[in-house]
N, CA and C atoms as a LAMMPS dump frame, in Angstrom:
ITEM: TIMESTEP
0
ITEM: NUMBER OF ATOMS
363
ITEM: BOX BOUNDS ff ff ff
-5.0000000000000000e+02 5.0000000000000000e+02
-5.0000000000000000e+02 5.0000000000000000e+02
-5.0000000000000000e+02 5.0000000000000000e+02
ITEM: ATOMS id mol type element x y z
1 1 1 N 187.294 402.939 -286.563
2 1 2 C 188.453 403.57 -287.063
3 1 3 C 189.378 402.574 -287.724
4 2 1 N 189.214 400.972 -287.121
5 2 2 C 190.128 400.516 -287.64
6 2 3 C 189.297 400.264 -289.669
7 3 1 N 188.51 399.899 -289.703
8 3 2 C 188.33 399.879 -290.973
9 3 3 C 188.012 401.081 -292.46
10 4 1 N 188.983 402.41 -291.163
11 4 2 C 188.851 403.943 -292.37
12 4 3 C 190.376 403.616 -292.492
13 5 1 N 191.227 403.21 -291.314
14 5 2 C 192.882 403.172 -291.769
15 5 3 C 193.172 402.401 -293.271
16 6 1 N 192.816 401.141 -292.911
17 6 2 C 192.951 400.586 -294.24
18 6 3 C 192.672 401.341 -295.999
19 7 1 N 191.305 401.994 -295.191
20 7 2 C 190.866 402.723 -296.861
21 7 3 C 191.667 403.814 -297.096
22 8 1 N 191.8 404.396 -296.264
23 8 2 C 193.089 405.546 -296.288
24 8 3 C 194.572 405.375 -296.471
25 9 1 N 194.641 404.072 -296.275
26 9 2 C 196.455 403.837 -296.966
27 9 3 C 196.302 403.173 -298.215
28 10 1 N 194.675 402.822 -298.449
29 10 2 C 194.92 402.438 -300.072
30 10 3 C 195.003 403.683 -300.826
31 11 1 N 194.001 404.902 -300.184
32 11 2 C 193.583 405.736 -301.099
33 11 3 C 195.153 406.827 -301.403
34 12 1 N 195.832 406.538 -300.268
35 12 2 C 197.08 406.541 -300.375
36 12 3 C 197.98 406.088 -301.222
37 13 1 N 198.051 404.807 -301.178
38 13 2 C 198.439 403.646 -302.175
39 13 3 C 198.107 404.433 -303.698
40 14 1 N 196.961 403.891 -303.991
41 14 2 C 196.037 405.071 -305.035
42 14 3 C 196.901 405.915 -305.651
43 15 1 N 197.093 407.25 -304.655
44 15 2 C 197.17 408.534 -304.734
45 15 3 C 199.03 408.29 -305.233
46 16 1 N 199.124 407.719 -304.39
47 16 2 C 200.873 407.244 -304.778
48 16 3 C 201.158 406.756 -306.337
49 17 1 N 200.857 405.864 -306.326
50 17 2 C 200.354 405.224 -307.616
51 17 3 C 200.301 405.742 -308.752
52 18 1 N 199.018 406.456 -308.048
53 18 2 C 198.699 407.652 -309.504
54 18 3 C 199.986 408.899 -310.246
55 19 1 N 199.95 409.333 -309.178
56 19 2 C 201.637 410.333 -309.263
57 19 3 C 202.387 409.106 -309.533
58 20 1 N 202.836 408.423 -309.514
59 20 2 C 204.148 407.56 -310.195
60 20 3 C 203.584 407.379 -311.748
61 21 1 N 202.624 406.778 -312.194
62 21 2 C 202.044 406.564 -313.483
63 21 3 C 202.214 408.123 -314.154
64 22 1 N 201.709 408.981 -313.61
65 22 2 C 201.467 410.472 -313.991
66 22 3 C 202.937 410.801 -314.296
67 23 1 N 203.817 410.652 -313.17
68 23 2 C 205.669 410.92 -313.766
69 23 3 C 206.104 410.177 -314.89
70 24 1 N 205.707 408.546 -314.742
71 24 2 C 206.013 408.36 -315.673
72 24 3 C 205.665 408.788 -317.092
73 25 1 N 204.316 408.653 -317.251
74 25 2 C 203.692 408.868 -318.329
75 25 3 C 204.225 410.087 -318.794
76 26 1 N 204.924 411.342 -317.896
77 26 2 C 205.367 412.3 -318.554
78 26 3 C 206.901 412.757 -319.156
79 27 1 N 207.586 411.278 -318.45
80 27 2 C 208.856 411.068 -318.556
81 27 3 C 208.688 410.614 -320.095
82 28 1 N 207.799 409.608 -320.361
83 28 2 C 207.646 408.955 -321.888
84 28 3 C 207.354 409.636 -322.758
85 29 1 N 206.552 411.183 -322.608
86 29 2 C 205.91 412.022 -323.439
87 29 3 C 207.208 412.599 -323.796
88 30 1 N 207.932 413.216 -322.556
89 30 2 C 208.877 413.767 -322.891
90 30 3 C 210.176 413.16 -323.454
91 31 1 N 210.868 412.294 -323.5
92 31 2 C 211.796 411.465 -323.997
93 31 3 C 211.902 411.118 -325.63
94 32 1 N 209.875 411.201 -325.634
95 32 2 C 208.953 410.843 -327.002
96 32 3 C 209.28 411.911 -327.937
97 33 1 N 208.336 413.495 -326.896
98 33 2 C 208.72 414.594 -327.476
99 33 3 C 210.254 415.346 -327.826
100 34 1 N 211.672 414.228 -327.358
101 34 2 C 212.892 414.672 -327.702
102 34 3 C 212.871 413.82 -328.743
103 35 1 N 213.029 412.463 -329.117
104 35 2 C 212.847 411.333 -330.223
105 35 3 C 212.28 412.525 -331.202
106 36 1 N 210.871 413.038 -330.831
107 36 2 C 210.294 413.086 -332.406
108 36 3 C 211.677 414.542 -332.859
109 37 1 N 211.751 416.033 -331.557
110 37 2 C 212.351 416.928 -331.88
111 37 3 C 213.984 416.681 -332.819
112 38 1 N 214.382 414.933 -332.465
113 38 2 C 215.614 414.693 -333.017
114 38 3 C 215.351 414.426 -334.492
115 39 1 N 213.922 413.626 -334.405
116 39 2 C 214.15 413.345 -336.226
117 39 3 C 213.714 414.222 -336.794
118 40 1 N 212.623 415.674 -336.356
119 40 2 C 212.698 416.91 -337.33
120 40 3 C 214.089 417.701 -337.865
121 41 1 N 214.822 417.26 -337.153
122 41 2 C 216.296 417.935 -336.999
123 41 3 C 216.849 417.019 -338.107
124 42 1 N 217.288 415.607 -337.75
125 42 2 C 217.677 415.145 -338.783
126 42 3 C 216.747 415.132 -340.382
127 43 1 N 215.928 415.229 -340.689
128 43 2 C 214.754 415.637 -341.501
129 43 3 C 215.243 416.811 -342.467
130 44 1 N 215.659 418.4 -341.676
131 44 2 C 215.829 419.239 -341.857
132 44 3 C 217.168 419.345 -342.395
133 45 1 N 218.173 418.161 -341.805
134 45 2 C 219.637 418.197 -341.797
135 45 3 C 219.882 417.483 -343.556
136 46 1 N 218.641 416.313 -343.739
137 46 2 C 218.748 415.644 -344.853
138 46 3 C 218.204 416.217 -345.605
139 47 1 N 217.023 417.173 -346.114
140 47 2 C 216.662 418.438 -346.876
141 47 3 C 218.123 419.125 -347.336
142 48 1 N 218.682 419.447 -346.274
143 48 2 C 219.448 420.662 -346.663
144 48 3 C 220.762 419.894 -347.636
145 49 1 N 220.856 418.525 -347.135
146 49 2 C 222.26 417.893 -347.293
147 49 3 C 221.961 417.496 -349.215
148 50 1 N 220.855 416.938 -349.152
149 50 2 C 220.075 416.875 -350.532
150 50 3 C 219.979 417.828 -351.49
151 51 1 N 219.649 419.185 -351.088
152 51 2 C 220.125 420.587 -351.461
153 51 3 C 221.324 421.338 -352.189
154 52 1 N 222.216 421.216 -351.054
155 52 2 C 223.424 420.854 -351.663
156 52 3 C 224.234 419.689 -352.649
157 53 1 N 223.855 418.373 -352.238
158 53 2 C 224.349 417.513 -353.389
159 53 3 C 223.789 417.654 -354.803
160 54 1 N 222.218 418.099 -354.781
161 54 2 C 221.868 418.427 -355.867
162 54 3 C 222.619 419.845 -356.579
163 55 1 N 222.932 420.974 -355.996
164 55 2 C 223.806 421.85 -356.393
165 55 3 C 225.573 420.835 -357.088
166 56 1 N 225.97 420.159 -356.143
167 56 2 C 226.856 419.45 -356.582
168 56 3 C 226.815 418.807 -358.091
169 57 1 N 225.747 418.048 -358.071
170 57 2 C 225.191 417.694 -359.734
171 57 3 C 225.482 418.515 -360.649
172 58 1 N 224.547 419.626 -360.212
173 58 2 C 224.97 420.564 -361.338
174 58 3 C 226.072 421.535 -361.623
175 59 1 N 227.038 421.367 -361.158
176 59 2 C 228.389 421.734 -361.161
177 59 3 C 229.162 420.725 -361.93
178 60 1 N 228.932 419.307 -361.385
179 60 2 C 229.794 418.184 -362.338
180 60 3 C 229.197 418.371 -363.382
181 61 1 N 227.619 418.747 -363.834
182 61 2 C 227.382 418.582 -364.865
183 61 3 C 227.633 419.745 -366.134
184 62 1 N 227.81 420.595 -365.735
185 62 2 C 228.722 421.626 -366.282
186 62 3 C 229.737 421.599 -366.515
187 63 1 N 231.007 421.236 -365.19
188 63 2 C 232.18 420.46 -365.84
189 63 3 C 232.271 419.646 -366.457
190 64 1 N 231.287 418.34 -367.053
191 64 2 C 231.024 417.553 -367.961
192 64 3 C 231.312 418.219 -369.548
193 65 1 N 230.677 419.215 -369.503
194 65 2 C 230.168 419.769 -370.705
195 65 3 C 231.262 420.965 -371.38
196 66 1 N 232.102 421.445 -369.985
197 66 2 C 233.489 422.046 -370.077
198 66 3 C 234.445 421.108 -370.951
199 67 1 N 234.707 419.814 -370.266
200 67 2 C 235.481 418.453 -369.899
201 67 3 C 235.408 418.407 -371.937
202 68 1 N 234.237 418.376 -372.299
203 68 2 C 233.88 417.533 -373.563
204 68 3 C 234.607 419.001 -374.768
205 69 1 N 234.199 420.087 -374.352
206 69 2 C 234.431 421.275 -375.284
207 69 3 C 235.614 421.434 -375.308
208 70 1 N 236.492 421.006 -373.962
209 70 2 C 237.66 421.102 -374.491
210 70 3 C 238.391 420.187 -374.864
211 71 1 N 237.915 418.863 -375.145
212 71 2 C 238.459 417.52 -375.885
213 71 3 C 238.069 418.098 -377.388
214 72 1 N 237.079 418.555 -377.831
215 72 2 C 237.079 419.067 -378.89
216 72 3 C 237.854 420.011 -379.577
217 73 1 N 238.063 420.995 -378.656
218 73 2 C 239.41 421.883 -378.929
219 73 3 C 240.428 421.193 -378.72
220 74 1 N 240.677 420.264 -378.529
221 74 2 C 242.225 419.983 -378.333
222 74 3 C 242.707 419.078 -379.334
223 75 1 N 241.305 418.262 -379.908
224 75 2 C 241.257 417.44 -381.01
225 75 3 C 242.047 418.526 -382.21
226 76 1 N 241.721 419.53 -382.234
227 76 2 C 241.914 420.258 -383.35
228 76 3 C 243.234 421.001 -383.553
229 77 1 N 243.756 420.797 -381.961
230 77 2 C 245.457 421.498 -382.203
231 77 3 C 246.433 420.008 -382.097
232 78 1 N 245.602 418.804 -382.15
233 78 2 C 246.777 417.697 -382.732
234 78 3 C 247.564 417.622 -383.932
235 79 1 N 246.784 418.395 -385.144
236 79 2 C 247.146 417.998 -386.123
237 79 3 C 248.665 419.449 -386.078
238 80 1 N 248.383 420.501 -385.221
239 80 2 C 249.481 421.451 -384.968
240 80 3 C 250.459 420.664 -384.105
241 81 1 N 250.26 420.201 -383.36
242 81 2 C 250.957 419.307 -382.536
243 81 3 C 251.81 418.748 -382.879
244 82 1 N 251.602 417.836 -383.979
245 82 2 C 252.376 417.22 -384.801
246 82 3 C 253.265 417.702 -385.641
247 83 1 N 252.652 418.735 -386.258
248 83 2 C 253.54 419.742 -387.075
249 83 3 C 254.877 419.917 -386.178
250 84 1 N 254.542 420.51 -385.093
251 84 2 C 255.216 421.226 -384.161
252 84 3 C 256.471 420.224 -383.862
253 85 1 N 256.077 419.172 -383.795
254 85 2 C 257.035 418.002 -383.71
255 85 3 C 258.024 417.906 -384.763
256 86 1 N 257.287 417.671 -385.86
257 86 2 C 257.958 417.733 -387.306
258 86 3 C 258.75 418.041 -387.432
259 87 1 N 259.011 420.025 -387.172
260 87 2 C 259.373 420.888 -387.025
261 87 3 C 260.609 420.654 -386.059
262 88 1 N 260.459 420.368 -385.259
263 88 2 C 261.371 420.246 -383.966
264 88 3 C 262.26 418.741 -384.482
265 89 1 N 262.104 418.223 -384.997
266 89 2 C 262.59 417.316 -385.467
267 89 3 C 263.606 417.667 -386.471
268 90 1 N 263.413 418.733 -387.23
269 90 2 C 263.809 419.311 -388.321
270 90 3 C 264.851 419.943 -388.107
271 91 1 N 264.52 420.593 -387.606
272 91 2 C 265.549 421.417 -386.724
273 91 3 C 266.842 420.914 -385.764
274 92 1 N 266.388 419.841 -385.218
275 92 2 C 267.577 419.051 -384.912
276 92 3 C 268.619 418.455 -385.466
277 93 1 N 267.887 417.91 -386.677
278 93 2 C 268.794 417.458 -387.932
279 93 3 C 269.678 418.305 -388.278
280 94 1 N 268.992 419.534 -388.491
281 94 2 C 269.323 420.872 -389.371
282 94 3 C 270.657 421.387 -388.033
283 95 1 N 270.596 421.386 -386.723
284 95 2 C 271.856 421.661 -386.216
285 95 3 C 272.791 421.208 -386.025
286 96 1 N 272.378 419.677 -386.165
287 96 2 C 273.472 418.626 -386.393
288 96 3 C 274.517 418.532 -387.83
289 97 1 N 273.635 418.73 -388.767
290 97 2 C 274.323 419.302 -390.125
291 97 3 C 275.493 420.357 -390.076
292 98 1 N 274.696 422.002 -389.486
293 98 2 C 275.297 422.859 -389.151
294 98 3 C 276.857 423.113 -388.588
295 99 1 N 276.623 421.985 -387.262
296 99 2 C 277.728 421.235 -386.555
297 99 3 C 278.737 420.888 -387.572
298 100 1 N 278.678 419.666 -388.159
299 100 2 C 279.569 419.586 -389.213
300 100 3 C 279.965 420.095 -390.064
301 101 1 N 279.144 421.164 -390.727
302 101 2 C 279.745 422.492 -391.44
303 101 3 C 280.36 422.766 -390.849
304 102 1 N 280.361 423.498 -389.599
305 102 2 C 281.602 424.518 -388.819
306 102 3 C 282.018 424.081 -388.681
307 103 1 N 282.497 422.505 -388.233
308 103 2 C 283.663 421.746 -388.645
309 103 3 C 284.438 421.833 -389.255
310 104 1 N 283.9 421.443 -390.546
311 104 2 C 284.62 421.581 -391.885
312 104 3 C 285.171 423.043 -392.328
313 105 1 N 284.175 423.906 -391.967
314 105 2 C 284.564 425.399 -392.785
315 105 3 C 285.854 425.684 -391.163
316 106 1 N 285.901 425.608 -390.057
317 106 2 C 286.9 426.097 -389.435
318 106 3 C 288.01 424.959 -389.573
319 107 1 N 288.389 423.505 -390
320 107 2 C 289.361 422.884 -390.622
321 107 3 C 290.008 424.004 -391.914
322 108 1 N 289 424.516 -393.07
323 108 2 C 289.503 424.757 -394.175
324 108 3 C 290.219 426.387 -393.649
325 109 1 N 289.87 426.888 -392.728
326 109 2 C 290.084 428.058 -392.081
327 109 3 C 291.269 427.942 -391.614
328 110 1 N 291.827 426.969 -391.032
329 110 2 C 293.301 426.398 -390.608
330 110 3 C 294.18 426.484 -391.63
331 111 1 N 293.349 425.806 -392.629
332 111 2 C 294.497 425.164 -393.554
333 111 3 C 294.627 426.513 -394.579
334 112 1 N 293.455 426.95 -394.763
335 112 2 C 293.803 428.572 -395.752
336 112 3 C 294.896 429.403 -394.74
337 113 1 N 294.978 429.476 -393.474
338 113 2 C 295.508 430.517 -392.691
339 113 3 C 296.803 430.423 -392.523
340 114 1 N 297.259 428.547 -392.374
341 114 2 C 298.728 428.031 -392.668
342 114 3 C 299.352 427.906 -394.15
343 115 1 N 298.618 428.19 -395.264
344 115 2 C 299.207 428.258 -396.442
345 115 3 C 299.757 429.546 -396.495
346 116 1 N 298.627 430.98 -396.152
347 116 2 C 299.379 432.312 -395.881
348 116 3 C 300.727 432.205 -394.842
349 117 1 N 300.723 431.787 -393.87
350 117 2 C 301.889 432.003 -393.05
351 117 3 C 302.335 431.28 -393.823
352 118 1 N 302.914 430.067 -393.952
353 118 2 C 303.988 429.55 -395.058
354 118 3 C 303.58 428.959 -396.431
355 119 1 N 303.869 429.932 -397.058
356 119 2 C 303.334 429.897 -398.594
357 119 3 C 304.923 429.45 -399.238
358 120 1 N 304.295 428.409 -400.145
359 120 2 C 305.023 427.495 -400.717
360 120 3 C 306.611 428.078 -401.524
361 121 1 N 307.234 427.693 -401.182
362 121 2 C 308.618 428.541 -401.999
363 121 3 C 309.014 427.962 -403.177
């Protein structure tokens, strides 16, 4: 009997052994099998993110093409632009003039209105 004890606390040993390797080995599968489940995820996350930036592209690139059509139109109301200035320029002069007319014509308005009240004897 004494030389079955020994074989029986190896086969023990063994048996122990084995279940620890076996946990582990399934601790690693599984830890493995979360690793790989994380990078299908990120995978899926960078597909989609790619997806969208490419939609992004083509939005700037449309506003590109907005951006340019209306530098072209706008090229074409400078030369109104200027006018418009011209104009406004013109006009300032022209009320400043004005100004001094009514000046002058309500001075001569005085002086016609005081010759009627005292007209020369």
């Amino acid at each position: 009997m004494a030389g079955k004890e020994p074989e029986s606390r190896q086969d023990e040993l063994a048996e122990s052994l084995n279940d620890l390797f076996s946990s582990v080995s399934t601790t690693v599968k599984s830890e493995l099998q979360g690793t790989n489940n994380l990078l299908e995820l990120l995978e899926k996350m960078n597909l989609r993110v790619a997806e969208e930036y490419n939609g992004f592209g083509d939005v700037a690139s449309g506003l590109r093409v907005y951006v340019e059509q209306l530098r072209s139109k706008s090229g074409s109301f400078d030369e109104y632009v200027q006018q418009i200035d011209a104009i406004e320029q013109q006009v300032t002069e022209f009320e400043a003039v004005v100004s001094v007319l009514d000046r002058h014509v309500s001075l001569l308005e005085s002086k016609v209105q005081s010759a009627y009240q005292n007209p020369p004897s």
